[in-house]
C-alpha positions, 0 to 999 in steps of 0.5 A: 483888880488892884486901885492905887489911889494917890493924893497929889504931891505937895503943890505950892500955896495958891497966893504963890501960884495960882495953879498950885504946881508942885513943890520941889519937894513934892517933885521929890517925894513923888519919885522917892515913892514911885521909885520905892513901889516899883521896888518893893510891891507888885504894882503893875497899872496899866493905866494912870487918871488925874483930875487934871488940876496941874498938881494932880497932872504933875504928879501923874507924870512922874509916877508914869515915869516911872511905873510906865503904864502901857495905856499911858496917863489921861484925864479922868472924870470926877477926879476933882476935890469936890466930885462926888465919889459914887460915880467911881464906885459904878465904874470900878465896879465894872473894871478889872485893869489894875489903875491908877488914879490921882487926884484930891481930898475931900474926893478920894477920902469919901471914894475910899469910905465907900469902896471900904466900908460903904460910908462915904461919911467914916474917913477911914484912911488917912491921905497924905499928899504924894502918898498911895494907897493900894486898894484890892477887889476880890472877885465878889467885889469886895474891896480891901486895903493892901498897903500905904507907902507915904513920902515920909516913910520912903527914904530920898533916893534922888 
């Protein structure tokens, strides 16, 4: 099982939008990426959760764009930027689709720590915001990293 997981793209500051939509920036850097990991890697998720934050749903939309998962985008549980990460760490666990989820930090800073290196506690990876990181399960459920592609290595095609 391969798990993307994916920092929402860059949003507004609060005092602007009280929802936190996404930048044109964060628009752009979303579908720099999608386009470059269609291109360069095996993704293939059959399914996309967000939080359902408006940033997070957003960003969802535009990687479904792109990456057209066949069970389409949804709302997820626990996604948000406070949930606590052991209920995902249960539930991958019984998966074995290839998934994306979109969501926040501290949330997915913890998730990965756990699925890594079981301490929620030693943020091992570094997020950055409309980035994914791809994640495998080998068949003992092992996880291990794979890959980190960031708006600011993709070059802008769009």
């Amino acid at each position: 099982m391969k798990l993307s997981l994916v920092q929402h793209g860059e949003a507004k500051p609060e005092a602007e939008d009280p929802e936190r939509s996404l930048t044109e920036n964060g628009v752009a850097g979303i579908r720099s990426v999608a386009s470059f990991i269609i291109r360069a890697t095996d993704i293939n998720v059959q399914m996309i959760l967000h939080s359902g934050k408006k940033r997070a749903f957003q960003t969802a939309e535009l990687f479904a764009e792109k990456l057209k998962p066949p069970k389409g985008v949804e709302l997820g549980k626990e996604l948000n930027p406070m949930s606590l990460p052991w209920g995902w760490v249960e539930r991958l666990a019984q998966m074995e689709e290839d998934i994306m989820l979109v969501g926040h930090l501290p949330h997915f800073q913890k998730l990965s720590a756990l699925l890594l290196c079981q301490d929620e506690n030693k943020p091992i990876i570094k997020f950055h915001s409309g980035g994914v990181i791809s994640l495998f399960k080998d068949e003992s459920g092992i996880w291990s990293l794979i890959w980190i592609i960031t708006p600011q290595i993709v070059p802008s095609i769009e």
